[in-house]
C-alpha positions as CSV (number, residue, x, y, z in Angstrom):
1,X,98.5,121.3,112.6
2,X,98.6,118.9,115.6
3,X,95.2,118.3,116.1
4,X,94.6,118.0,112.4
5,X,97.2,115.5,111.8
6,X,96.0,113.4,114.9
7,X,92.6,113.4,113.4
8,X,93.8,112.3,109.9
9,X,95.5,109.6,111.6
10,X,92.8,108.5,114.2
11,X,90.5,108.5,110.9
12,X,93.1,106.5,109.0
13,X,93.5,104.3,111.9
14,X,89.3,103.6,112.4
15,X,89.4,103.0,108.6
16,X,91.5,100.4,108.8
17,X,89.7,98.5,112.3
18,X,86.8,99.2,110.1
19,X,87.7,97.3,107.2
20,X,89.6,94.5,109.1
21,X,86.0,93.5,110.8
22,X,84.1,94.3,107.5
23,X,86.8,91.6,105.5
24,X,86.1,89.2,108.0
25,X,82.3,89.5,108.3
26,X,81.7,90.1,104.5
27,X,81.2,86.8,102.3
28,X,81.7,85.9,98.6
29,X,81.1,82.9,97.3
30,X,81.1,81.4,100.9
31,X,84.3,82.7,102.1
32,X,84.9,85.7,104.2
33,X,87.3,88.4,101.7
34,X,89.6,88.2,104.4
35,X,90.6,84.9,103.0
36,X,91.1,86.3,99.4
37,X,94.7,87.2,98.8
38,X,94.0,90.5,96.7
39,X,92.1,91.6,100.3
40,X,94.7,90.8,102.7
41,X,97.2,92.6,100.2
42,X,95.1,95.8,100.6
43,X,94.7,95.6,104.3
44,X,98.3,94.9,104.4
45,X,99.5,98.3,102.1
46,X,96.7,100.7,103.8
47,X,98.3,98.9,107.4
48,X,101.8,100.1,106.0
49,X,101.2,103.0,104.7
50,X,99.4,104.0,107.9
51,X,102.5,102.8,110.1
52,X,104.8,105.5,107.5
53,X,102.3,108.3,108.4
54,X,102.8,107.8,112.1
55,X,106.3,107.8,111.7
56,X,106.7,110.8,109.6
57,X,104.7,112.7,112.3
58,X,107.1,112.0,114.7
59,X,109.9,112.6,113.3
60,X,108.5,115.7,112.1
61,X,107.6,116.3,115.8
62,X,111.4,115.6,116.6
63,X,113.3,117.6,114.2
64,X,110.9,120.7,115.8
65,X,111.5,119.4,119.5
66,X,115.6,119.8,118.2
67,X,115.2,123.0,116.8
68,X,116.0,121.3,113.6
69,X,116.7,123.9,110.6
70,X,115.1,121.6,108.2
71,X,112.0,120.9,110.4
72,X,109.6,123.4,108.9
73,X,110.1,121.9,105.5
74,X,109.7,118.3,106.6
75,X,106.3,119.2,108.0
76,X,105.0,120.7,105.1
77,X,105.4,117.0,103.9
């Protein structure tokens, strides 16, 4: 599960870098889609949502470090 979950993340995380560069490289109409508000709105959610993944690992990571009785169900998360 560890190395799995790193890897989702890591790939979530290159995503993101990925399309932060490709936004500001990319042009329409002369202006990069960075600039476009519907863009940075995206960049901002997948951003967030990333940030709530890497939280929910380690708190999943926690409640098993504790010995947690719950921790085996909030992994399956």
């Amino acid at each position: 599960m560890e190395l799995t979950t790193h890897t989702s993340l890591g790939g979530a995380d290159s995503s993101l870098r990925a399309a932060l560069e490709h936004s500001a490289v990319r042009k329409q109409f002369g202006t990069p889609i960075f600039d476009f508000q519907n863009t940075q709105f995206e960049l901002a959610e997948m951003a967030g949502r990333l940030n709530a993944s890497r939280l929910m690992v380690r708190q999943a990571a926690r409640m098993l470090d504790e010995k947690s009785p719950s921790a085996v169900a909030f992994c399956a998360m």
